[in-house]
N, C-alpha and C positions, 0 to 999 in steps of 0.2 A: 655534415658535409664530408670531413675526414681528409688526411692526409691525399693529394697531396695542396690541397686548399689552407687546410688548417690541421696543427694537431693536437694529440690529446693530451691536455696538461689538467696539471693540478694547481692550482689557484687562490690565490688570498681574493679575495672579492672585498675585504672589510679590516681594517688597519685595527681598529679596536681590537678586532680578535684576529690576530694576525696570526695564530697556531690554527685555525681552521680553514682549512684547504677543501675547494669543492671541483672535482671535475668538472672538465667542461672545452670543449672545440672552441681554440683560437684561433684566429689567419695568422696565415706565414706570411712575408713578401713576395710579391710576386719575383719566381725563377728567372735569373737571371743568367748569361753568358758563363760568369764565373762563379757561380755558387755550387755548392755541394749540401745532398741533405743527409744527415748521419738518421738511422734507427737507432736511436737510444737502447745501451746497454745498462750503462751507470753511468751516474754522477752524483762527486761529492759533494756534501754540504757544509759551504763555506760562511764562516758569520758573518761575512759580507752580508749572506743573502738574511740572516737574521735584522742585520742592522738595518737593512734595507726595510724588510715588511714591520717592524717595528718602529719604524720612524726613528729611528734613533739616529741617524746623521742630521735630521732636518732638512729631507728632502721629499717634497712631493711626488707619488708614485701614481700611474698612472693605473685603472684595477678595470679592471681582475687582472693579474700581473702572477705569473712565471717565474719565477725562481729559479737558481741552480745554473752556475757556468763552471763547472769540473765533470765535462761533458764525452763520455765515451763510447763508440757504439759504431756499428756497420755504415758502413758510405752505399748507400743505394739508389743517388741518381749525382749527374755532374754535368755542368755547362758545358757548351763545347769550347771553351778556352781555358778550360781546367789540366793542368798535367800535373801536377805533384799527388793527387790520391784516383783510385779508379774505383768503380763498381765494386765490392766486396772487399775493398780494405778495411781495414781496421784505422779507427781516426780519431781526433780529437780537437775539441775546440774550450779552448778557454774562457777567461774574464772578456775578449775584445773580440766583436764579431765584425767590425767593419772599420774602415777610413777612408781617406780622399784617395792614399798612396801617390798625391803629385804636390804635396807642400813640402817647405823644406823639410822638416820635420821628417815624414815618410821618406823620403830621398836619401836621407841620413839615419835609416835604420833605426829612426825614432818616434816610430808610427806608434809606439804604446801611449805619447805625448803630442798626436796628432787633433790640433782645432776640430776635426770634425769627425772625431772617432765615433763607433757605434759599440756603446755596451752590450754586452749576450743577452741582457734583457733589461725592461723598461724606457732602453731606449729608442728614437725613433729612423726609420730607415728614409731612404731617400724618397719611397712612395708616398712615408707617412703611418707605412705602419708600424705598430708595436714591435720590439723583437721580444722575441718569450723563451724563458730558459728550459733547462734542462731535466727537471721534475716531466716529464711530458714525453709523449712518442716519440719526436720526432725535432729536429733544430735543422734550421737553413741558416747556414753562413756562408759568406767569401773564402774562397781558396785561400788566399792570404794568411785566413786565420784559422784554417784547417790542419793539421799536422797527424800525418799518418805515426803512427805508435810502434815502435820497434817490438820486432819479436819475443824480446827476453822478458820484457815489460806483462806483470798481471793485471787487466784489467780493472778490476776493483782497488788493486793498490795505487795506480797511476795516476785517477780519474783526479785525485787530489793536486797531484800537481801539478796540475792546467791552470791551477789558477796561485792557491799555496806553494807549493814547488816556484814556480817562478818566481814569486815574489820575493822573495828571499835567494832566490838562487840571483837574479837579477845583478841586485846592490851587493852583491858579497864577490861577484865579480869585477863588477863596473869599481869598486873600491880597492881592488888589487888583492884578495882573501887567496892566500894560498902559502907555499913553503916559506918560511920565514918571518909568519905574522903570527899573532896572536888575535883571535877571536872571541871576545865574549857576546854570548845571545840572552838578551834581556826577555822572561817569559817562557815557559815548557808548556806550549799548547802545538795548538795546529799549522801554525806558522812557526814558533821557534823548534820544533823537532824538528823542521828540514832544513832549519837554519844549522844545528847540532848534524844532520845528517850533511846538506852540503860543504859547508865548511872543513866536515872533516875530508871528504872525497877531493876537498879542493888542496888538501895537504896542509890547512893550518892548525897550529893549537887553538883547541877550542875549548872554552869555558861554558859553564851556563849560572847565570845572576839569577834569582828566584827568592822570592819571599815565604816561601814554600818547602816545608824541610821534606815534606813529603816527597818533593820531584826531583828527592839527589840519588834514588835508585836508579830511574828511569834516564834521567838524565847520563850516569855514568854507561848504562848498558847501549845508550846510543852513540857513546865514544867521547864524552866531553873527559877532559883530563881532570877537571875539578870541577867542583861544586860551590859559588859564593852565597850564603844566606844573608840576605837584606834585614832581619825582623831583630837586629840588634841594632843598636847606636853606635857607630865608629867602625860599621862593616865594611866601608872603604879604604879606611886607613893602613891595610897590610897589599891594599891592588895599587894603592898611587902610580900612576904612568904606568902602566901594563899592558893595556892595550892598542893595537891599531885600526880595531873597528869593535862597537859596541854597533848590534842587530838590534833593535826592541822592537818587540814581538807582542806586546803585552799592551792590551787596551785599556790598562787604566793608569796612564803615564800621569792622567791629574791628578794623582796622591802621590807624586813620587818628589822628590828635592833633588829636582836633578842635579846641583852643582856635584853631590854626592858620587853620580853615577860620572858625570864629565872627568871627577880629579882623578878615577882610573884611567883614563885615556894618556898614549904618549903622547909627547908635544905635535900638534895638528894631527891629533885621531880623529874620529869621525863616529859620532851618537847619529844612529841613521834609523828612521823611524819606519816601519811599515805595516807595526799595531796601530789602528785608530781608536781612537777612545769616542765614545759619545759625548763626552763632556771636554769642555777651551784645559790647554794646557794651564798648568801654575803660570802665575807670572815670575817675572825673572829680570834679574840687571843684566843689563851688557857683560859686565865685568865678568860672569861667570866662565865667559869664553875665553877669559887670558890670561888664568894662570898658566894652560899649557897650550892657548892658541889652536885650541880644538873647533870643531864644526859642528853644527844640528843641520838634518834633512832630512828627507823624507821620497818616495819614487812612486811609481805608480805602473803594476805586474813587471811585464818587461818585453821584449822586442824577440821578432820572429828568430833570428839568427841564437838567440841566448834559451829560448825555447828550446831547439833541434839540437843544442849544446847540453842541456841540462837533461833531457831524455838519453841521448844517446850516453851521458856519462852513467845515469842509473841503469840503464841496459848494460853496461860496459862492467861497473863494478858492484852489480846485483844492489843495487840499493833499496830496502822497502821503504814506504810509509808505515806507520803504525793507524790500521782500518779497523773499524767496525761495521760490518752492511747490517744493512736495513731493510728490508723488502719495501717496495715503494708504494703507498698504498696513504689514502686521506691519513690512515692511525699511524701508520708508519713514519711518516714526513713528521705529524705532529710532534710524535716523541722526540726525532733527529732535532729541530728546530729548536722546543720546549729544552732539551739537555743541554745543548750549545749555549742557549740565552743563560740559563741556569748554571752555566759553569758545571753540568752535574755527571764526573766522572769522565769526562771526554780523554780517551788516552789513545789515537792525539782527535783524529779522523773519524767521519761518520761518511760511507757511504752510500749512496741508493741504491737498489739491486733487485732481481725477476721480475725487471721490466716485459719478460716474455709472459710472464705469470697474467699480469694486467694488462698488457695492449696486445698480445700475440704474437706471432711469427708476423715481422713487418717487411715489408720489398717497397 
């Protein structure tokens, strides 16, 4: 049928073999007032979308299911109650393609935490149908959750932070990160380099915690001041109360002793989660929390307003991700997907790339 019906995506059809992707025409939602549809340029691949076709959160997906919401690419149609992007911008759309926008929740600019949000894909729209990500020609989203991409911004380096970029830029805001704080980010992947990257933009000292001696190069060239190695016994003992926010970045908080990682914290710091592990955290006493009356939490991406905030600061003081493209193609995805599950050399980002290659010149 084709665009603008359905578009052309790449597809888990089978969880077992969740690294094989088979083309194949999805339906979009039917066009709406305020939707805009991007031609796909790139988009990153985020392990969200790993965990997702993997099973590994424990969540039933619904297939042949779409992948991929770090989603960049030309605007080439719009409802007529659209005004923030027009025909032939350049645009992006993240983790969140839809909401009510009339709960309190969206009222109060905390539509990322809205009862009746719409994921960029697998979840379902108000017609019922699927929404399908970004591996694909073509995405229909809400203006809402559309965002035109500032000029100074590289496409392939951006597309990650539609979805990574916020997430961490989010909580490290909403938490106060900036002159006069201290920042340690728990994990040196795809989420803690932009933790290591915004953090520093946001003017705090930043640390990075890793079990990893390998990632204290990487780590200092992205501007942390120090490097902590976890893979000793008593490698907290020289950070006691150090910090004001601990980032963890790192999916496998279930081998970790947190009280370890807490007694860094100053008195009511804050261990704020936005790595998810596949596997229940350790269990834990109360008490871990009062030697220095610290906090555990966790967020989920973040809000239109901290979006257009966190672009415009990487346009403002040239900030890259650290990318890898991919051409976007059944072998291509496989590998992206297959590396990231694999932990194998990811430094930090993978993302999809000549989308013109395989779907064309798209209008």
């Amino acid at each position: 049928m084709g665009y603008p019906e359905t578009t052309d995506a790449f597809a888990v059809t089978d969880i077992k073999n969740w690294s094989d992707f088979t083309r194949k025409d999805l339906p979009l939602k039917k066009f709406d007032e305020h939707d805009v549809d991007i031609a796909i340029d790139a988009c990153g691949v985020c392990a969200s979308d790993v965990h997702t076709i993997t099973g590994g959160w424990g969540e039933e997906i619904p297939l042949p299911l779409c992948v991929g919401h770090e989603v960049i690419g030309k605007v080439v149609k719009v409802g007529s109650k659209v005004k923030n992007v027009k025909v032939g911008d350049r645009a992006g759309v993240g983790a969140q393609i839809g909401a009510d926008l009339t709960c309190d929740n969206c009222k109060a600019d905390q539509e990322n935490y809205c009862p009746n949000s719409v994921d960029t894909y697998g979840a379902k729209h108000t017609d019922g149908t699927v929404a399908q990500g970004g591996y694909s020609s073509h995405i229909r989203a809400h203006d809402y959750f559309t965002f035109k991409i500032p000029d100074g911004l590289d496409t392939n380096l951006a597309a990650p932070m539609l979805c990574a970029g916020l997430t961490t830029y989010s909580p490290l805001k909403r938490l106060g990160a900036g002159k006069g704080k201290k920042v340690a980010i728990v994990g040196l992947g795809g989420l803690g380099h932009f933790g290591v990257l915004w953090a520093n933009a946001l003017g705090a000292e930043t640390y990075v915690i890793s079990h990893s001696a390998s990632k204290k190069d990487d780590a200092l060239k992205l501007g942390a001041k120090d490097f902590i190695l976890t893979n000793k016994e008593g490698w907290a003992e020289p950070w006691k109360f150090q910090f004001d926010i601990i980032l963890n970045c790192a999916d496998a908080t279930d081998k970790f002793n947190l009280p370890d990682y807490f007694s860094t914290l100053k008195v009511n710091g804050y261990f704020h989660m936005v790595g998810f592990p596949d596997k229940p955290l350790p269990q834990i006493m109360a008490q871990a929390f009062a030697p220095n009356g610290c906090y555990m939490g966790a967020s989920h991406i973040g809000n239109r307003p901290e979006m257009e905030e966190m672009l415009e600061l990487a346009a403002k003081q040239n900030i890259k991700s650290w990318v890898e493209t991919i051409d976007i193609s059944e072998k291509g995805i496989k590998e992206a997907v297959t590396r990231v599950y694999n932990n194998d050399n990811v430094r930090f980002r993978f993302t999809l790339t000549g989308y013109d290659k395989i779907f064309g010149k798209r209008a």
